[in-house]
N, C-alpha and C positions, 0 to 999 in steps of 0.2 A: 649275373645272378638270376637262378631260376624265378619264376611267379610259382609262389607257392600253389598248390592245388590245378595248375594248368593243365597237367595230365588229364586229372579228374572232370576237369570241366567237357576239356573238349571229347573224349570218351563217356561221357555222358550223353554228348550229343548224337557221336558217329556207333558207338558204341562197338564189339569187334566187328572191325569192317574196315573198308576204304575210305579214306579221306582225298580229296585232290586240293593243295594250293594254288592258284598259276596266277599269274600275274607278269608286270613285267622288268628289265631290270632294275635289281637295287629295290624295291618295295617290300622288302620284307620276307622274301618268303623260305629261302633257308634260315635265318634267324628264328620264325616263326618254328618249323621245323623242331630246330636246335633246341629251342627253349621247353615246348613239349618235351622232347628224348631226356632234356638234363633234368627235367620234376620228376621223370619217370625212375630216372637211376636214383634219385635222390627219397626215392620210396622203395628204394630196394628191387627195382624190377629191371628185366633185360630188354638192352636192344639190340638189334642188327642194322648198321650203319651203310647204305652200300651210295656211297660219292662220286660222281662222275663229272663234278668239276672245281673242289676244294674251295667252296664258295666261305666255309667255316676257318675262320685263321688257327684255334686251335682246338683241338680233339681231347677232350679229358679221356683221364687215365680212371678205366673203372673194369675192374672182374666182370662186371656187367655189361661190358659193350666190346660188340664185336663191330670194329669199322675197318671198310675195305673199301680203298679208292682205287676205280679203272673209267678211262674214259671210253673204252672199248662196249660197244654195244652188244657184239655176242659174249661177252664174257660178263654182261648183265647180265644176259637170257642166261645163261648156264648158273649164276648165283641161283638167279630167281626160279629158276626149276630145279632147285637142290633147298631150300630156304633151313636152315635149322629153328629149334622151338626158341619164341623169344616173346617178350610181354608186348611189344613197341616195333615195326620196321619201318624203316625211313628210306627211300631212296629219293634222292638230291643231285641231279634232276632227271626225268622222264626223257625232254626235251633237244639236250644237248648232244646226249650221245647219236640219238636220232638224227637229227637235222645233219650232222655233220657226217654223214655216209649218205644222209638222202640225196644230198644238193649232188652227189657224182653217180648217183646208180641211176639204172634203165628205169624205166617203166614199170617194167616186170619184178623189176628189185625193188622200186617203191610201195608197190598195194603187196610185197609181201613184207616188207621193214612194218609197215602199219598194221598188217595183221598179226605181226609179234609183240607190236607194241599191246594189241588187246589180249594177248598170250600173256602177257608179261601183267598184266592186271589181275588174269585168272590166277595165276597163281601168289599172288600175292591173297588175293582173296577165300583162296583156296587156305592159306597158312593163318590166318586171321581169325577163319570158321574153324579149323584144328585147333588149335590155342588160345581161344578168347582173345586176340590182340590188335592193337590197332597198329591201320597201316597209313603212313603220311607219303604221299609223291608231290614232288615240285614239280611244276611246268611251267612253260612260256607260252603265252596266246598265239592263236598263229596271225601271220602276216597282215598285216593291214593296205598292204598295196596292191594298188587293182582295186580296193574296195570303197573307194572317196566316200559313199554315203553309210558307210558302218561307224557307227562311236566306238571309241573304246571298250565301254561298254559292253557293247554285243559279240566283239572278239570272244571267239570258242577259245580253248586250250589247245594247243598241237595235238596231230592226232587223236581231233574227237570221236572217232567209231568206238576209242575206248571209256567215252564218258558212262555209259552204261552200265559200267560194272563201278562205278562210285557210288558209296552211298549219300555223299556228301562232297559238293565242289564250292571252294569259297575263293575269293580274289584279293590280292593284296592291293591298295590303293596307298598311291603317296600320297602324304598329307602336306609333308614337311621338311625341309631341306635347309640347312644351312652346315657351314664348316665343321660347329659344332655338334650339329642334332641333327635328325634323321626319324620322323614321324609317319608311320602308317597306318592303314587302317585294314583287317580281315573283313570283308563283307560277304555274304550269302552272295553266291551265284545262280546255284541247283543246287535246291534244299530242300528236304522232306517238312520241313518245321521252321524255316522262317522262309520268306519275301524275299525275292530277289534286290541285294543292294541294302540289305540290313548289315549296318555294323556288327561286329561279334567280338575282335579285340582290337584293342591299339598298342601297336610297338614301338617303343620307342628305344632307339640306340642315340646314346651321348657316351658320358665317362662310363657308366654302366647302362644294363639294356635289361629291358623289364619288358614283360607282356599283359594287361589287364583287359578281365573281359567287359566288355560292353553291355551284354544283354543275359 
């Protein structure tokens, strides 16, 4: 069940533009996602779904949404430099299709995989300034090893050269875990208008899954 008015909120916030979730697994952040795209369909407006690791168990059925799952990274970049007009885009996740060609390419193939990765931002930003619409990307922080004295916390999102073109970077924080329930929290990372580590929603997944905002 959608949070009523979540679209509103959070495009209130990022307004047409970029948004970045990243966080790490299980905390929320295709959910988070999910729950924005389904207020949006549920006010009558479009999105474009592009899935690169089926984190969502099921995809409603709506005139309104175009989803398209590939774990293929150049067949992101080809989405993403074709985008159609749409109220909402969401690609779910940044991170995945990345990493998993980085860890076998050269050198030469990594600082250009990362320079598509900021390619792949431009144009989503690009479609957002066209269309008044907001754009959501999931990602994973990057690596914490090698790093002993970095918190949590401080972890950037994979492929930070492309933070730059966010207007808006927020983190999913676990709160809560048991068999049953599954508690997180969205906080300010890099934000134009709140504090680094400001709460914004809490998510919470049990029999149903709800998102309310915090601030």
């Amino acid at each position: 069940m959608a949070s009523t008015n979540l679209f509103d909120k959070v495009y209130g916030i990022v307004g047409a533009d970029l948004l970045e979730v990243f966080g790490g697994s299980g905390t929320g952040k295709s959910t988070f996602a999910y729950m924005v795209a389904i207020d949006a369909l549920n006010q009558g407006k479009s999105v474009f779904w592009l899935d690169s690791e089926r984190n969502i168990a099921e995809v409603p059925q709506s005139e309104k949404l175009r989803y398209i799952y590939t774990p293929r990274f150049d067949e992101i970049m080809n989405y993403a430099r074709n985008l159609p007009k749409a109220d909402v885009y969401v690609l779910d996740s940044l991170g995945y299709p990345v990493l998993s060609q980085y860890a076998e390419a050269s050198m030469d193939e990594k600082g250009r995989m990362l320079l598509k990765a900021v390619s792949l931002t431009q144009y989503l930003k690009i479609a957002t300034y066209r269309n008044g619409a907001l754009a959501i990307v999931t990602n994973q922080p990057i690596s914490s090893f090698g790093k002993p004295d970095v918190s949590e916390e401080e972890l950037r999102p994979f492929g930070d050269k492309s933070i730059y073109g966010y207007k808006e970077i927020w983190r999913t924080h676990l709160i809560e875990q048991s068999p049953s329930k599954t508690i997180s929290e969205v906080r300010a990372w890099r934000s134009r208008r709140f504090g680094r580590g400001k709460p914004l929603f809490r998510i919470t997944i049990s029999d149903r899954v709800s998102v309310e905002p915090l601030s």
